[in-house]
C-alpha positions as CSV (number, residue, x, y, z in Angstrom):
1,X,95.0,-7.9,-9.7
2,X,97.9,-10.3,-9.3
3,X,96.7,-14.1,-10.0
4,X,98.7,-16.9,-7.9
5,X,99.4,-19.7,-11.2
6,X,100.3,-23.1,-11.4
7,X,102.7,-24.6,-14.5
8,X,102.2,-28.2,-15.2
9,X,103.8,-29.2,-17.5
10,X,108.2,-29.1,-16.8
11,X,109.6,-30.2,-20.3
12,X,111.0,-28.0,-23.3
13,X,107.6,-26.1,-23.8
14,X,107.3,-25.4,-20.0
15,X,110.6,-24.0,-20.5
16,X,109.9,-22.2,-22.7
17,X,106.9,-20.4,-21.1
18,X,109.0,-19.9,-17.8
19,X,111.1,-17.8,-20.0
20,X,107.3,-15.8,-21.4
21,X,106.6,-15.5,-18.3
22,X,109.8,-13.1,-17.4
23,X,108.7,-11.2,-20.8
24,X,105.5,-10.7,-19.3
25,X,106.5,-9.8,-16.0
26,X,109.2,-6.9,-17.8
27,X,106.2,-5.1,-19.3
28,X,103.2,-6.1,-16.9
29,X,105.1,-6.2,-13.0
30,X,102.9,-7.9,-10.8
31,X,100.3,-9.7,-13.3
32,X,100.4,-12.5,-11.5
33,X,102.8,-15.1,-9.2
34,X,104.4,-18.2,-9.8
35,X,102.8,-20.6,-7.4
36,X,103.8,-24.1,-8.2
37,X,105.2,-25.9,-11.0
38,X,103.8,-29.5,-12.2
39,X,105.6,-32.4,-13.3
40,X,105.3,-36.5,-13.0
41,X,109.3,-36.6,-13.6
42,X,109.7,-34.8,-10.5
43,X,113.3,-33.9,-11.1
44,X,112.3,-32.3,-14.2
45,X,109.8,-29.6,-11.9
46,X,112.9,-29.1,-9.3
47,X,115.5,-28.3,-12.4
48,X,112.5,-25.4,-13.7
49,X,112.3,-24.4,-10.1
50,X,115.8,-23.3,-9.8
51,X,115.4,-21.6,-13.3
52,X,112.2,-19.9,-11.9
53,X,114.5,-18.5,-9.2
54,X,116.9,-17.5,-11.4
55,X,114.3,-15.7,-13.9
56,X,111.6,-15.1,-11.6
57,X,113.5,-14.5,-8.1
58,X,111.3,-16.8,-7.0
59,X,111.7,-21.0,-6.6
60,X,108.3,-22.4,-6.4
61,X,107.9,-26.1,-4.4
62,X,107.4,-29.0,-6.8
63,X,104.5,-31.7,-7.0
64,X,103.9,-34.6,-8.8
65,X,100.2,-34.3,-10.2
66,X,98.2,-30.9,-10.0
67,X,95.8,-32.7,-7.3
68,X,98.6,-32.6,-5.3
69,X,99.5,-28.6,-6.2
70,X,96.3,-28.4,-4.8
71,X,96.3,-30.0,-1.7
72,X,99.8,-28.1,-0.7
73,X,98.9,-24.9,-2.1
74,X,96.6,-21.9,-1.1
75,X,94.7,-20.0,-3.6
76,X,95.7,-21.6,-6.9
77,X,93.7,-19.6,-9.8
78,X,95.4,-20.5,-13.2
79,X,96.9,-23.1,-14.9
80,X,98.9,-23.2,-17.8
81,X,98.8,-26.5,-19.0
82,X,101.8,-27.3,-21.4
83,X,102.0,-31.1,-21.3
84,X,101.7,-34.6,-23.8
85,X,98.2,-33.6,-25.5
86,X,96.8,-36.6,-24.3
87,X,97.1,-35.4,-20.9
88,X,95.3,-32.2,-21.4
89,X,92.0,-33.4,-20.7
90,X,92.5,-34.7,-17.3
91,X,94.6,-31.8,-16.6
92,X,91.5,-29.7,-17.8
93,X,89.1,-31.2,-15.7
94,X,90.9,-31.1,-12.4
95,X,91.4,-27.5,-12.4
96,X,88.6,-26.0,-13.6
97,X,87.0,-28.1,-10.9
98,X,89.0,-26.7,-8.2
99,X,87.7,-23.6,-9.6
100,X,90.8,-22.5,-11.4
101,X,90.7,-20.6,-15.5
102,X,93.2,-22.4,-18.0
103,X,95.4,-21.3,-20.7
104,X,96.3,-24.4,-22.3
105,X,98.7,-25.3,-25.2
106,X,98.0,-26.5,-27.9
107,X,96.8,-28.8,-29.9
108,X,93.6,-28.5,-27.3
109,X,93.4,-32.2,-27.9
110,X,94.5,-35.8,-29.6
111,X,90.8,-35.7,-30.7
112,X,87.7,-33.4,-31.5
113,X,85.0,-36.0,-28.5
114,X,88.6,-35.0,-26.2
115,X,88.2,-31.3,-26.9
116,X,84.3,-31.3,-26.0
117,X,84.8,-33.1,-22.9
118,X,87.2,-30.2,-22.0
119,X,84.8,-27.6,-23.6
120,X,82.1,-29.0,-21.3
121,X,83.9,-28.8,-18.3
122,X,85.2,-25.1,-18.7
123,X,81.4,-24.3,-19.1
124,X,80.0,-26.6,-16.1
125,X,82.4,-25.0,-13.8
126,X,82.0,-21.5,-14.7
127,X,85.8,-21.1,-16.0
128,X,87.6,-19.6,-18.7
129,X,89.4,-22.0,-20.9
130,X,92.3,-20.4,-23.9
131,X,94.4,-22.4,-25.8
132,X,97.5,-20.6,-26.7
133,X,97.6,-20.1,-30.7
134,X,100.6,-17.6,-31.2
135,X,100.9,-17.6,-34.9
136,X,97.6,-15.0,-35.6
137,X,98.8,-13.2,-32.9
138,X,102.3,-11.8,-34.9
139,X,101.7,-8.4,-35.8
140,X,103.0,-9.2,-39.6
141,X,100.0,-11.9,-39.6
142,X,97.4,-9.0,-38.1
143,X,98.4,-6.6,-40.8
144,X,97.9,-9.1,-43.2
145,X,94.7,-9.7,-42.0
146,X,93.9,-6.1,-42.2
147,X,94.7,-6.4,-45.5
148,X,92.5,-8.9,-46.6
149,X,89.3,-7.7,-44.4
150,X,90.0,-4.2,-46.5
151,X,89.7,-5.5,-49.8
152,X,93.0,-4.8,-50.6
153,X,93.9,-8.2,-52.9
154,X,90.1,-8.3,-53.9
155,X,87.6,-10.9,-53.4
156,X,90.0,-13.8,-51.7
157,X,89.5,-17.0,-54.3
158,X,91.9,-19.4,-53.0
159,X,94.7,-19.7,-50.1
160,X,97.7,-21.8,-50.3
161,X,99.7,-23.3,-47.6
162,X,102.9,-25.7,-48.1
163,X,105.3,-27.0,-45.4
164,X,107.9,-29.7,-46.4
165,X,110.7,-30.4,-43.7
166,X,111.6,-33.3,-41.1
167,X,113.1,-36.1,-42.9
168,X,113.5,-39.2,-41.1
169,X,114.3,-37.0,-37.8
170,X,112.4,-37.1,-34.9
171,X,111.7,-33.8,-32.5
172,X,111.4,-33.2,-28.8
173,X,110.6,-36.2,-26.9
174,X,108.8,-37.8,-30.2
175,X,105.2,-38.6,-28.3
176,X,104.2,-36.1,-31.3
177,X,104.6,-39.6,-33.4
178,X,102.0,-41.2,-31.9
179,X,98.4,-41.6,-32.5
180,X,97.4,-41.7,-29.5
181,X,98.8,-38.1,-29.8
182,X,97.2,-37.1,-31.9
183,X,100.4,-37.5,-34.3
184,X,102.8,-34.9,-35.5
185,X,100.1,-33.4,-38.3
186,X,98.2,-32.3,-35.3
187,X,101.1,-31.1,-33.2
188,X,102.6,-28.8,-36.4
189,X,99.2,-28.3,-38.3
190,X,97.0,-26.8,-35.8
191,X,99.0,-23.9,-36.4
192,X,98.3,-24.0,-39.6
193,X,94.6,-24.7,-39.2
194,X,94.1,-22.0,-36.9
195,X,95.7,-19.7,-39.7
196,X,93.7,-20.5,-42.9
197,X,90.7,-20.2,-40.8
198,X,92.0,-16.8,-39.6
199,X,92.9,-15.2,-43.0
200,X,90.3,-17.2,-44.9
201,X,87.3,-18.0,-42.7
202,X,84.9,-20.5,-42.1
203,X,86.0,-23.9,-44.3
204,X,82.9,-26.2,-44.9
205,X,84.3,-28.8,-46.8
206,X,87.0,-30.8,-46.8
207,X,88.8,-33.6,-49.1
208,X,92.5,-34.9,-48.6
209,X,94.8,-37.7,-47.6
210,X,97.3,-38.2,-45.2
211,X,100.1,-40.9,-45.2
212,X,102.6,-42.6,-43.0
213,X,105.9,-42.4,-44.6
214,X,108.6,-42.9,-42.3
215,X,107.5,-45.6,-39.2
216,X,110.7,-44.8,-37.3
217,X,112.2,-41.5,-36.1
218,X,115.6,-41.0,-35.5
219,X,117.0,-38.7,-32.9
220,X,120.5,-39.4,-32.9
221,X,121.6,-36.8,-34.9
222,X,118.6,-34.9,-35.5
223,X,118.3,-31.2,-34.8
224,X,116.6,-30.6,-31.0
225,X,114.4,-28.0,-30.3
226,X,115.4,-25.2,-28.2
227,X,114.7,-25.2,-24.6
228,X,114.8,-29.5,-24.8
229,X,118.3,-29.6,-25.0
230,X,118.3,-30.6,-21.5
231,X,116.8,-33.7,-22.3
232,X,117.9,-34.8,-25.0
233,X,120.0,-37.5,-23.0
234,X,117.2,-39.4,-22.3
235,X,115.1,-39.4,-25.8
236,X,116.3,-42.9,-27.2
237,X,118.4,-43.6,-30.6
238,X,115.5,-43.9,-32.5
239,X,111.4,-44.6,-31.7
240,X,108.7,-46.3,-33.8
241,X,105.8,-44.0,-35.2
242,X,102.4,-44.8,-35.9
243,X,100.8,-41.6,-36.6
244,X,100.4,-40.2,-40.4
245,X,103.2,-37.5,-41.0
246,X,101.9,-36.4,-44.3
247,X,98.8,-34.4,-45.5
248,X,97.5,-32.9,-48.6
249,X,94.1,-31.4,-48.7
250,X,91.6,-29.5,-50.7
251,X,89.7,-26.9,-48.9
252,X,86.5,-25.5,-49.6
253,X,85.7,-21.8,-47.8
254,X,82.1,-20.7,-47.1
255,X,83.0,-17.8,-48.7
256,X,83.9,-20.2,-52.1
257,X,87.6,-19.6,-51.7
258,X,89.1,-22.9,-52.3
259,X,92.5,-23.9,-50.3
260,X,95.3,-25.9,-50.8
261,X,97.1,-27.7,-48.1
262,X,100.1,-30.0,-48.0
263,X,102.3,-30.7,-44.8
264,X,104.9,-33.3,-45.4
265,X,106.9,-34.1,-42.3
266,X,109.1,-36.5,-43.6
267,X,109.9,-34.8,-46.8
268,X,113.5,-35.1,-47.3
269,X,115.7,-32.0,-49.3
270,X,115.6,-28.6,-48.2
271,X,112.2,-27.9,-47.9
272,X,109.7,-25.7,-48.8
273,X,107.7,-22.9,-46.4
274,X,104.4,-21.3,-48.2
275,X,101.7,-19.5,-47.2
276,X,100.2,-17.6,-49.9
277,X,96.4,-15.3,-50.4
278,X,95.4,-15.0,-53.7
279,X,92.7,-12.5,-54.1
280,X,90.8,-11.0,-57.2
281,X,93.5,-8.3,-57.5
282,X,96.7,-9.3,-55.9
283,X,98.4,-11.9,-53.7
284,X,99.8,-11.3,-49.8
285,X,102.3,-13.9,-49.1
286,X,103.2,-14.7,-45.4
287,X,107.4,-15.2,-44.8
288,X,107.1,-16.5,-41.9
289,X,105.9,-15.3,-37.9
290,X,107.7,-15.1,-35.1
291,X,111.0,-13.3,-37.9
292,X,109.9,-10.2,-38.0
293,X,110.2,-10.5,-41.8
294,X,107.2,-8.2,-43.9
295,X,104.5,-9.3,-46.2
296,X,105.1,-9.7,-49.8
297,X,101.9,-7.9,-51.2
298,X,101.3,-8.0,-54.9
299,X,99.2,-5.7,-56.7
300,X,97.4,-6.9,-59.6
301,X,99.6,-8.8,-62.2
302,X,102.5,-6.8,-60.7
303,X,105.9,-8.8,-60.2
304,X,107.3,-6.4,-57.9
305,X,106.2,-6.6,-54.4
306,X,104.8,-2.7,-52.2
307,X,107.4,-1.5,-50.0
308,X,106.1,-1.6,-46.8
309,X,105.1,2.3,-46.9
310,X,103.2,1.5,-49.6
311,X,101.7,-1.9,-47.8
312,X,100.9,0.8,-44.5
313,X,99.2,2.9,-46.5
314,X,96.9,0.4,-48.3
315,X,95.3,0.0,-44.7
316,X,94.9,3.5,-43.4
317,X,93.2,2.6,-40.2
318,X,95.1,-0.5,-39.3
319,X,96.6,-0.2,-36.0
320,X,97.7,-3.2,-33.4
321,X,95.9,-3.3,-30.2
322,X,97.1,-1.5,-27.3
323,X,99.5,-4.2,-25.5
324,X,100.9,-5.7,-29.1
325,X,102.0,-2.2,-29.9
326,X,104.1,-2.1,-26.5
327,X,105.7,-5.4,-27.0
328,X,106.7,-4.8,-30.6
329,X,107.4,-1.3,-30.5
330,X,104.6,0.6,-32.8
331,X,100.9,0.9,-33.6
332,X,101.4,0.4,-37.2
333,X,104.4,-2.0,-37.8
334,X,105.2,-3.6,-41.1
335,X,107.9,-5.1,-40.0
336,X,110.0,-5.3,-36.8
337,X,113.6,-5.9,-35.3
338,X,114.7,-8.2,-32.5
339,X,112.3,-10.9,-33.3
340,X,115.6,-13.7,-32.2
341,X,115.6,-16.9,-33.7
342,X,112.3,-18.5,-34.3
343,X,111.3,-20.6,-31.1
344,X,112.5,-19.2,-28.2
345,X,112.9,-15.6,-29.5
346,X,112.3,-12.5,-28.3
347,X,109.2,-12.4,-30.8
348,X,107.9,-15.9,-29.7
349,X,108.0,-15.2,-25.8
350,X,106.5,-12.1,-26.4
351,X,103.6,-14.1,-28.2
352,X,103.3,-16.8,-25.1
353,X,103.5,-13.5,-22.6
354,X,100.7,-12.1,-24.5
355,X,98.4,-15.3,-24.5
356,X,98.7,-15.4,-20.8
357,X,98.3,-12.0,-20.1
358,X,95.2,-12.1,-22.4
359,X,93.8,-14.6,-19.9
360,X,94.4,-12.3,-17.2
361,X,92.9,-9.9,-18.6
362,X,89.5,-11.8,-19.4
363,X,89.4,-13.3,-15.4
364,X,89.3,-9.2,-14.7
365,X,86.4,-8.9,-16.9
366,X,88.5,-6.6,-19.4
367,X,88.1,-8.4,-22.4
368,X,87.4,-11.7,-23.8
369,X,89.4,-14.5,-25.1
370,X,90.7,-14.8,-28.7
371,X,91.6,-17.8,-29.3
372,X,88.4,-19.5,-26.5
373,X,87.9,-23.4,-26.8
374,X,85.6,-23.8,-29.4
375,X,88.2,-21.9,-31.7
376,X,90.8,-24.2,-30.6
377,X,88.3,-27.3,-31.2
378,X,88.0,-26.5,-34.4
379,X,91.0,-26.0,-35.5
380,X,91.9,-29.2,-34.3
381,X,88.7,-30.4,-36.1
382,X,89.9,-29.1,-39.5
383,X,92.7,-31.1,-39.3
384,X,91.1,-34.6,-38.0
385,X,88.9,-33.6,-40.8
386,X,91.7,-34.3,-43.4
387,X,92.7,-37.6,-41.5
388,X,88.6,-38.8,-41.6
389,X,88.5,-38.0,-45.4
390,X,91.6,-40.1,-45.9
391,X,89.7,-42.5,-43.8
392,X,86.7,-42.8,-45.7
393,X,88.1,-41.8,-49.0
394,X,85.2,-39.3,-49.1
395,X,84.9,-35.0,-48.9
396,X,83.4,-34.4,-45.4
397,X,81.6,-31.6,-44.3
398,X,84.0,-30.0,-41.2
399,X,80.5,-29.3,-39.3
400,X,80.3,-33.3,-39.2
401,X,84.1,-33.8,-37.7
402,X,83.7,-30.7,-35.7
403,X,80.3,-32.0,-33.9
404,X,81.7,-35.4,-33.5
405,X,79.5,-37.5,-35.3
406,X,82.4,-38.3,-37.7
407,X,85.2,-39.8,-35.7
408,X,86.1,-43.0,-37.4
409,X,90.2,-42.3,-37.8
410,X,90.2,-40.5,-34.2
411,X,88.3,-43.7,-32.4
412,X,91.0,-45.2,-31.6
413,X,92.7,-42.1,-29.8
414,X,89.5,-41.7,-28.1
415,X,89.6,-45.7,-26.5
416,X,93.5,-44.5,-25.6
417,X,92.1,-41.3,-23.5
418,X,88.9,-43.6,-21.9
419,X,86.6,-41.9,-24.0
420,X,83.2,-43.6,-25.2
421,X,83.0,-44.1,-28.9
């Protein structure tokens, strides 16, 4: 059944999706129909209209605010909400009032109390609410899973995750800076957190830091995103941050794994990109999603990394689900061509086309969601659960951040959004 949708949401990442969207549409005709497009900057909507028609054949009319999508527009049924993360609970609650399901971007949140309040109104209303987490969803990252879930590496004793980039430059339209944000470790790290929770499990405790280290970002100069490009012209020469932009945790996994985390956003040099399983018998390392790139599996003490024959045939049984097979060209894949460059590939729309269609799917009532909103509350927990140990200069329990009777750092957020603390 085709699903009339609403985008709100007209900057770089709505862009982006548009462009998803025409993925999805390639392998899926007829999944669903552009309906309206969403923006307060009104003349950002009408410039992704005439993209729409260009990509879509289609021009879609243009509102302001989604109440007044809905006044102008029959039959709205989904929303993909990909706008400032403080504006995703309003957002949230308007639709799934008016009866519509929601695939919203993430972070699901600036805060864990904003994330319930969203939870809660998905459930009062009877709708589905996803939050679109691509990085799991990369077939290299499945067959890693696989990997772990059969034994392969052993008992898994400790996971290590290190991302150093950024500098002094600023990204996008730099609201990621602010708390009220939820700040830039939230924005970048909920990727993150989603994945060691996805290759390790459940994490009950938690003890790290975080730091401010650079109060202003600079955008002249600095490196813009794909799909923002268009405006750029507007983002100012530089913009004062308040928001910690560096984190280093230690991790402790129900299973008695123990992780490692940094994320330095203002680490200056070339940087650093690790994600690493260490096991009881070998090590998978992750090169990356979205590139296409294959695991580096290591057998015992070996130095020498499987080919990726050898990596297949550790995992007999793995195969991709039906649809991720279709985009990426094979039931078994170790690796895979055409994967584009990084953001804005072929590899990352086909992740975004795949949320969507996900969602579609589950309105059907042919499968469930993924990646639901408690899953995207709790990632976002795990990483206010850093900022509240920094806080408090104590290990917390992530059951205490992720219930929301330990919001200390996030209070003030909360007060920003209208929230009761």
């Amino acid at each position: 059944m085709s699903r009339r949708l609403v985008l709100v949401g007209c900057g770089g990442m709505g862009r982006r999706h548009l462009r998803a969207y025409r993925t999805l549409l390639d392998y899926e005709p007829g999944r669903f129909e552009l309906a309206a497009l969403v923006d307060p900057a009104i003349e950002r909507a009408e410039f992704v209209a005439g993209e729409a028609e260009d990509l879509l054949g289609v021009r879609p009319p243009c509102f302001a605010t989604l109440e007044m999508a809905l006044e102008s527009t029959d039959d709205l049924q989904v929303a993909d909400v990909v706008t400032v993360a403080s504006a995703h609970l309003p957002i949230v609650r308007t639709a799934t009032e008016a009866g519509m399901h929601v695939l919203c971007e993430k972070p699901m949140a600036p805060t864990v109390l904003a994330c319930k309040e969203m939870l809660a109104a998905s459930v009062r209303h009877g709708r589905l609410l996803s939050i679109a987490e691509n990085y799991r969803r990369d077939p290299v990252a499945r067959l890693m899973r696989a990997l772990i879930d059969a034994s392969v590496i052993g008992d898994v004793r400790s996971l290590l995750d290190y991302s150093l980039s950024g500098g002094r430059s600023a990204i996008a339209g730099g609201w990621q800076y602010k708390r009220s944000q939820g700040g830039p470790l939230l924005e970048m790290g909920v990727h993150n957190a989603d994945l060691q929770m996805y290759m390790g499990g459940s994490i009950e405790y938690v003890y790290g830091q975080v730091r401010l280290r650079e109060p202003q970002r600079d955008f002249r100069g600095a490196h813009v995103k794909p799909f923002h490009e268009h405006y750029s012209e507007t983002y100012p020469d530089s913009q004062e941050a308040d928001a910690p932009d560096v984190l280093m945790a230690t991790l402790e996994y129900a299973s008695g794994a123990v992780g490692q985390w940094v994320c330095d956003m203002a680490a200056q040099g070339p940087g650093l990109q690790r994600f690493s399983v260490v096991g009881s018998s070998g090590q998978i390392d992750l090169p990356g999603v979205r590139s296409g790139r294959p695991l580096g599996v290591f057998l015992g003490t070996s130095p020498e990394p499987c080919t990726d024959d050898e990596v297949l045939a550790l995992v007999p049984d793995f195969r991709l689900d039906d649809r991720t097979a279709k985009f990426f060209g094979g039931e078994r894949l170790a690796t895979y061509g055409d994967a584009g460059e990084g953001v804005g590939g072929s590899a990352d729309l086909k992740l975004i086309a795949m949320e969507l269609a996900e969602l579609l799917d589950a309105i059907d009532g042919e499968g469930v969601l993924e990646v639901d909103a408690a899953t995207g509350l709790t990632a976002v927990a795990l990483v206010m659960a850093v900022h509240e140990s920094s806080e408090s200069r104590q290990v917390v329990q992530l059951s205490d951040v992720r219930d929301g009777s330990l919001s200390v750092f996030q209070d003030a957020a909360n007060r920003d959004l209208g929230l009761e603390v």
